[in-house]
N, C-alpha and C positions, 0 to 999 in steps of 0.2 A: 097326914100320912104320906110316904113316898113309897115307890119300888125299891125294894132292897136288894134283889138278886134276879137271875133268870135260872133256871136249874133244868138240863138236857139228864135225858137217862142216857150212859153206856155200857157199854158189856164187858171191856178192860181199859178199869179208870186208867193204868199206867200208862198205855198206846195212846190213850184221850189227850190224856196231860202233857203228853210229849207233842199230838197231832197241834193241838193247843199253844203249846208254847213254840214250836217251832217253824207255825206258818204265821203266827201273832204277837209272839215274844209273851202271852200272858204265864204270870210265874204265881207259884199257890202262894196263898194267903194262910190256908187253914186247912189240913187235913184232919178230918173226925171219920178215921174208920169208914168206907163207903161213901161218905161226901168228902169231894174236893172242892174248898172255893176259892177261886181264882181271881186275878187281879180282872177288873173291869166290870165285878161282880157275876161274873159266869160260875155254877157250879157246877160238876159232874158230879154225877150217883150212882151209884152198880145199881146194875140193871136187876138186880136178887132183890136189895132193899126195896126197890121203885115196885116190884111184881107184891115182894110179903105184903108192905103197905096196902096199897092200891087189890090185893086180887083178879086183875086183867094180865094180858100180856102186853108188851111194848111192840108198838106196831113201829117200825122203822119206816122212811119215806112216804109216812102218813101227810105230808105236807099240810100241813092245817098251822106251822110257822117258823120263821125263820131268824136265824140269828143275822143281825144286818153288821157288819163293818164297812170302816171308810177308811180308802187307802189311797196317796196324791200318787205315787207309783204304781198304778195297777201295772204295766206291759213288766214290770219288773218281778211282781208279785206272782199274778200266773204264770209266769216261767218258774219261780220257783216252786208254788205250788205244783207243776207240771213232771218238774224232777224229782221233787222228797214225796211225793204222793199220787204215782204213776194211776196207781189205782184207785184214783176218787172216781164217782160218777158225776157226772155232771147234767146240768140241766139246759147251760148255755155256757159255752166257751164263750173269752171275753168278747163283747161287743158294744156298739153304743147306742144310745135310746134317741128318740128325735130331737129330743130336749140338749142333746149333748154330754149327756152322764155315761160313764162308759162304766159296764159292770162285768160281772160274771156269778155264776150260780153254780152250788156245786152241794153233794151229802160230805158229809164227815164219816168217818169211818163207821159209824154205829149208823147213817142212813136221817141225822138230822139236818136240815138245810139252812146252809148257808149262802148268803149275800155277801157280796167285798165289791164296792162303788168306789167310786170316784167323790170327792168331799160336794156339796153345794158352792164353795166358795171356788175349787178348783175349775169345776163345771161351767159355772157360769159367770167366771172371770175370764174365762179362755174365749166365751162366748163374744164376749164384750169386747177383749182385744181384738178382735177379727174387726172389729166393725170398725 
């Protein structure tokens, strides 16, 4: 058995797909009415289907988990993040951990969280050069 997909609820798959592809480059794979699935195995879902199914409501910034990326240009990246998506919230503007990983934290537009790190091999190759 393997994991096949991660699946986030949103509220407008189109704004998803666009926040998606344009701070990630991920491009769809498959649209089925109400699910998008995306390259990296991310899928969106309206937020209508996720509630019929399920009978709850979708709690936004319920932090209970997050989608993790890794990018060798973060100072690049949160600057563009900073311009195409003025109004994300955030959890931590970029910074770096003791270990040397430099991240940042931030919701998506529908209020799921997101991670964008710095790779392992970037982290603590940089580490290694110093010495």
């Amino acid at each position: 058995m393997r994991l096949k997909n991660v699946l986030i609820v949103v509220k407008d798959i189109e704004k998803a797909k666009q926040f998606y592809h344009d701070l990630f480059g991920l491009e769809t794979v498959l649209d089925q009415e109400g699910n998008l699935i995306l390259t990296e195995g991310l899928v969106l879902q309206d937020e209508k289907i996720w509630k019929e199914f399920l009978k709850k409501e979708v709690v936004p910034e319920n932090n209970s988990c997050e989608l993790y990326f890794e990018e060798r240009n973060i100072e690049a990246f949160a600057k563009k993040l900073e311009e195409q998506y003025p109004e994300v919230k955030y959890v931590n503007r970029l910074m770096t951990h003791s270990w040397g990983q430099k991240v940042l934290r931030f919701y998506d537009l529908d209020g799921n969280l997101i991670e964008v790190g710095t790779s392992a091999d970037v982290t603590y190759g940089e580490k290694d050069a110093e010495k």
